[in-house]
DSSP file (Angstrom, degrees, kcal/mol; ACC not computed):
  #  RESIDUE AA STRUCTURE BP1 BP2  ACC     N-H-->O    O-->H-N    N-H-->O    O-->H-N    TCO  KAPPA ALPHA  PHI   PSI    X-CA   Y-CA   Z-CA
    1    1 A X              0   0    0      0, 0.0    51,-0.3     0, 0.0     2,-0.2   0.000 360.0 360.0 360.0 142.6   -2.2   12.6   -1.2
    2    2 A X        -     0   0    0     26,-0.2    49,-0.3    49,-0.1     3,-0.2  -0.403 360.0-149.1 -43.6 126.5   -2.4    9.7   -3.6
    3    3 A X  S    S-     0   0    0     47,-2.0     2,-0.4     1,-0.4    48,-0.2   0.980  85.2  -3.2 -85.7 -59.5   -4.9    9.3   -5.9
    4    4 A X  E     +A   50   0A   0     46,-1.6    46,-2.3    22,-0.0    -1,-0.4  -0.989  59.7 175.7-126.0 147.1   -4.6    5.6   -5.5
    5    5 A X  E     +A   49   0A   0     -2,-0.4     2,-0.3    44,-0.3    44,-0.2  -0.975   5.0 172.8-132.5 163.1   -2.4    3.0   -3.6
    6    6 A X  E     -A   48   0A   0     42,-1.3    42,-2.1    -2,-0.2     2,-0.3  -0.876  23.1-144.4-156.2 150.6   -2.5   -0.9   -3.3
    7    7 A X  E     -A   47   0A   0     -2,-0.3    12,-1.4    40,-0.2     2,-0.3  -0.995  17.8-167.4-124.2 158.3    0.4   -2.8   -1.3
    8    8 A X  E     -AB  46  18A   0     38,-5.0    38,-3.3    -2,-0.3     2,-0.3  -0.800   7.1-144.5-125.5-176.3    1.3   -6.4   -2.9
    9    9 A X  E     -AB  45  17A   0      8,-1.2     8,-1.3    -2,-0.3     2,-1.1  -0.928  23.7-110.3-148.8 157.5    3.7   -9.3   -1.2
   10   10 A X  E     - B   0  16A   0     34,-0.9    33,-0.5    -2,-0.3    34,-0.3  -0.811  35.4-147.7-111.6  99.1    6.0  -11.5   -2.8
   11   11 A X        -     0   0    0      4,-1.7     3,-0.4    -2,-1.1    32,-0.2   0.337  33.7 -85.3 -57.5-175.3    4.5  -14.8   -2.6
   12   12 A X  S    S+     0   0    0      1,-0.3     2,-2.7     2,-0.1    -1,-0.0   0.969 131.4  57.6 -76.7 -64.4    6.8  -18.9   -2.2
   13   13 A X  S    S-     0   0    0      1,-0.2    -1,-0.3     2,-0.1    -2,-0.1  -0.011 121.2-113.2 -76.6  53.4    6.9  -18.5   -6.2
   14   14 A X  S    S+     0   0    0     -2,-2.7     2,-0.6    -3,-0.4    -1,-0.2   0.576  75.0 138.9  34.9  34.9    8.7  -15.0   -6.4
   15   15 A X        -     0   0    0     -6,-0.0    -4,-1.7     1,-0.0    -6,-0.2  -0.931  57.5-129.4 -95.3  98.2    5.1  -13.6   -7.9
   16   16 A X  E     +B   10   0A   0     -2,-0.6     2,-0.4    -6,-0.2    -6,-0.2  -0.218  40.5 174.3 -34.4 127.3    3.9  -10.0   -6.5
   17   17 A X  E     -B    9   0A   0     -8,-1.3    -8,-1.2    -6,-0.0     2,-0.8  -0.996  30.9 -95.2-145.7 140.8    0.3  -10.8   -5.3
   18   18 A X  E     -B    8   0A   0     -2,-0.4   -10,-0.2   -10,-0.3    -8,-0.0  -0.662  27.7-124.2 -65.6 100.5   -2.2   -8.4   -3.4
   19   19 A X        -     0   0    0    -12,-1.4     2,-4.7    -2,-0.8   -12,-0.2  -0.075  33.2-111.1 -51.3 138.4   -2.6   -8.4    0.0
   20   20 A X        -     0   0    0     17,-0.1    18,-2.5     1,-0.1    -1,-0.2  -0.229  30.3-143.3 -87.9  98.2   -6.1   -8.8    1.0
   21   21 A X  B     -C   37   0B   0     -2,-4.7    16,-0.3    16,-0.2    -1,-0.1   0.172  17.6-160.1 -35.2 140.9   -7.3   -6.1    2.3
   22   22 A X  S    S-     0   0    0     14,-3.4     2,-0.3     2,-0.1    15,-0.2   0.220  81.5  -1.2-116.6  40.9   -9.8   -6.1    5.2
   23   23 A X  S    S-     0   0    0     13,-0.1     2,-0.3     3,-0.0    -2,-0.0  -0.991  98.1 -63.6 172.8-176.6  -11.2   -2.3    4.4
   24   24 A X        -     0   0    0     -2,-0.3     2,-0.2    -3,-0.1    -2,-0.1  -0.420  46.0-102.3 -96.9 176.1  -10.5    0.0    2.2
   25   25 A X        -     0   0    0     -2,-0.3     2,-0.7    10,-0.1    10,-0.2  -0.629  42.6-131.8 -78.1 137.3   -6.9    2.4    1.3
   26   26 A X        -     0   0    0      8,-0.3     2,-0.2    -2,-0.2   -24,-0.1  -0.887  32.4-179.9-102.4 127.2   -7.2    5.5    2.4
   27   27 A X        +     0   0    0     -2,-0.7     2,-0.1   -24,-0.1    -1,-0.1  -0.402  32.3 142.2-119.1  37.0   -6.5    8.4    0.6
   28   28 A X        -     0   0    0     -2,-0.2     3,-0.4     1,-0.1   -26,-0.2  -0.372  49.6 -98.1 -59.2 161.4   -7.3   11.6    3.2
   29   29 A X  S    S-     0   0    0      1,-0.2    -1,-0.1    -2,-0.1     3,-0.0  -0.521  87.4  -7.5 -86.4 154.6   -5.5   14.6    3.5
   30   30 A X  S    S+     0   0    0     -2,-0.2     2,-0.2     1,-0.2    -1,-0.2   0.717 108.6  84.4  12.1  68.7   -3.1   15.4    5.9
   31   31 A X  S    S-     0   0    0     -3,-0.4     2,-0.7     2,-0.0    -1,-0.2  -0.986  86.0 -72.9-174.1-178.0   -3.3   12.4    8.0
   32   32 A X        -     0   0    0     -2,-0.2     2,-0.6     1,-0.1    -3,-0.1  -0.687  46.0-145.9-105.5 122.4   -1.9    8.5    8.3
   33   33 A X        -     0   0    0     -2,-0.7     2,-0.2    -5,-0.1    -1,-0.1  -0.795  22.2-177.8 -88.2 109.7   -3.5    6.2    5.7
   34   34 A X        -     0   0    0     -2,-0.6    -8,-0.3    -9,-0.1     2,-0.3  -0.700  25.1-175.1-121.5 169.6   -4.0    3.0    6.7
   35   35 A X        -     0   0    0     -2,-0.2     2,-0.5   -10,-0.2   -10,-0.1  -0.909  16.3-156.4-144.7 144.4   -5.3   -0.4    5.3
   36   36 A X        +     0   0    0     -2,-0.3   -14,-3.4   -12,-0.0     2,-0.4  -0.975  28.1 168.6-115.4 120.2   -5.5   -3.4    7.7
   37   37 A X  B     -C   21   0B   0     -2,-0.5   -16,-0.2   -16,-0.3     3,-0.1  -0.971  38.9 -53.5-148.4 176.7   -5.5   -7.0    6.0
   38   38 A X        -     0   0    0    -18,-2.5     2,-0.3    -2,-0.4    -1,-0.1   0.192  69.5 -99.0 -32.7 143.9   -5.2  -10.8    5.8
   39   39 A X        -     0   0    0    -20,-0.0     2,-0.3     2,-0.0    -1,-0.1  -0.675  48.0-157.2 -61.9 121.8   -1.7  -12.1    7.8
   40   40 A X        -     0   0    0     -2,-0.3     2,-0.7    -3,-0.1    -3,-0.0  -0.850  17.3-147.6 -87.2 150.7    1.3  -12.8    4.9
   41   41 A X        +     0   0    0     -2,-0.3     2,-0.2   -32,-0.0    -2,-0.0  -0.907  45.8 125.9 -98.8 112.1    4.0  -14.7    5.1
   42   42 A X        -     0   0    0     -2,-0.7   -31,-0.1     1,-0.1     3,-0.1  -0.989  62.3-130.2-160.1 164.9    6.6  -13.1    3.1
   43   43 A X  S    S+     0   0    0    -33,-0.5     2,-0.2    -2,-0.2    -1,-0.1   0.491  96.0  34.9 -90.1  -0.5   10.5  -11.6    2.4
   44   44 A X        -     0   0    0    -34,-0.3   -34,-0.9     2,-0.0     2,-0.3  -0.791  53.8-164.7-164.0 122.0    9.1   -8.3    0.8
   45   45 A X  E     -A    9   0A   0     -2,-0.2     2,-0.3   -36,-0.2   -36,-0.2  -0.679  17.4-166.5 -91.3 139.8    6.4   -6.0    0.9
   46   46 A X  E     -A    8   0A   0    -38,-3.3   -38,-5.0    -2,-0.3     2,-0.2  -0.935   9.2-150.2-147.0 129.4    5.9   -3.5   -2.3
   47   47 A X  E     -A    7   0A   0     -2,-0.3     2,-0.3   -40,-0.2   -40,-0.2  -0.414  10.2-160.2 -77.5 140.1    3.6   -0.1   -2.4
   48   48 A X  E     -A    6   0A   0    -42,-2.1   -42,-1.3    -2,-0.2     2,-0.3  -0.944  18.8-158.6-121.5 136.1    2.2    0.6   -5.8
   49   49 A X  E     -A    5   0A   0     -2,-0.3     2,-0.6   -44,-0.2   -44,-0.3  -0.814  24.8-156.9 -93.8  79.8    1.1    4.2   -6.1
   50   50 A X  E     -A    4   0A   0    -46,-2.3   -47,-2.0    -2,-0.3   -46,-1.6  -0.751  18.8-156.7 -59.7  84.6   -1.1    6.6   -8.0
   51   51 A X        -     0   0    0     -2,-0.6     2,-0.4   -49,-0.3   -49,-0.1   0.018  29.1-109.5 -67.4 160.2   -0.1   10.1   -7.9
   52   52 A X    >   -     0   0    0    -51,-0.3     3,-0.8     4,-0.2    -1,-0.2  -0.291  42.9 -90.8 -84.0 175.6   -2.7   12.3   -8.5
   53   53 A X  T 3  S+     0   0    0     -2,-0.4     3,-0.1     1,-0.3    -1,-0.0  -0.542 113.0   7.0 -64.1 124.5   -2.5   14.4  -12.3
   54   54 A X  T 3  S+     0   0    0      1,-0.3     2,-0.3    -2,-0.0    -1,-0.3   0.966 118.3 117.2  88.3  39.5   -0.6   17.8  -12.3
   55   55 A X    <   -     0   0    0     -3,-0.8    -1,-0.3     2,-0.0     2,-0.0  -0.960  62.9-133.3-151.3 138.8    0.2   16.7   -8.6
   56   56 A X        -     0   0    0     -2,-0.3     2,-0.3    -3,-0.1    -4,-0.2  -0.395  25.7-166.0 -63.8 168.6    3.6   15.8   -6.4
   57   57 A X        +     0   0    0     -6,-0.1     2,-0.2    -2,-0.0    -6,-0.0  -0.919  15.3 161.8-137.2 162.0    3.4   12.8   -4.5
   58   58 A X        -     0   0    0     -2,-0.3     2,-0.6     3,-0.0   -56,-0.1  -0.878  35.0-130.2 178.9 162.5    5.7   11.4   -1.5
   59   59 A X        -     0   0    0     -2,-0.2     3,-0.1     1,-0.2    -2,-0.0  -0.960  24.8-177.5-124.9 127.1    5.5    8.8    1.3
   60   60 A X  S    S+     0   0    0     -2,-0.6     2,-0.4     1,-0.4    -1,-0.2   0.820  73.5   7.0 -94.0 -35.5    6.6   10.6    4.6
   61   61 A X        -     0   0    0     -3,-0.1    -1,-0.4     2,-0.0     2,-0.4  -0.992  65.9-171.5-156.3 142.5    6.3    7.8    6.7
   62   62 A X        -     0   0    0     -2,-0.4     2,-0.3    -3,-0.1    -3,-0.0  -0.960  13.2-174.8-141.2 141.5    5.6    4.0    5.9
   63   63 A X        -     0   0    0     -2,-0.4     2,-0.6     2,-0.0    -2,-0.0  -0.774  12.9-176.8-167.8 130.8    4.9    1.3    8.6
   64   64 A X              0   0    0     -2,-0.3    -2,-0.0     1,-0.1   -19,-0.0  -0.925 360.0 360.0-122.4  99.5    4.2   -2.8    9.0
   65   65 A X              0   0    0     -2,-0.6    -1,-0.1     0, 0.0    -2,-0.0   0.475 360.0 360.0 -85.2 360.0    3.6   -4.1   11.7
């Protein structure tokens, strides 16, 4: 599991911005971590990660609805 994660959206002026979350990331174990937020409009979503120290990371399944 992640130590941290954020996703950001690529705003009208090509500039990576933060969606606003409407809850927090979740970081649990062996289950699907979700964050719910504000509607974007935009041509690309990008996940930022934080593995944890002296730990693998991987993202098994990713999904936007």
């Amino acid at each position: 599991m992640p130590e941290t994660w954020e996703l950001l959206y690529l705003d009208n002026n090509k500039n990576w911005e933060p969606v606003k979350a409407l809850g927090e990331y979740g970081t649990g174990r062996y289950k699907y971590n979700e964050v719910k937020f504000e509607p974007v409009t935009t041509s690309s979503i990008m996940m930022i990660v934080k593995r944890q120290a002296n730990c693998a990371s991987g993202i098994q399944e990713w999904i936007i609805n």
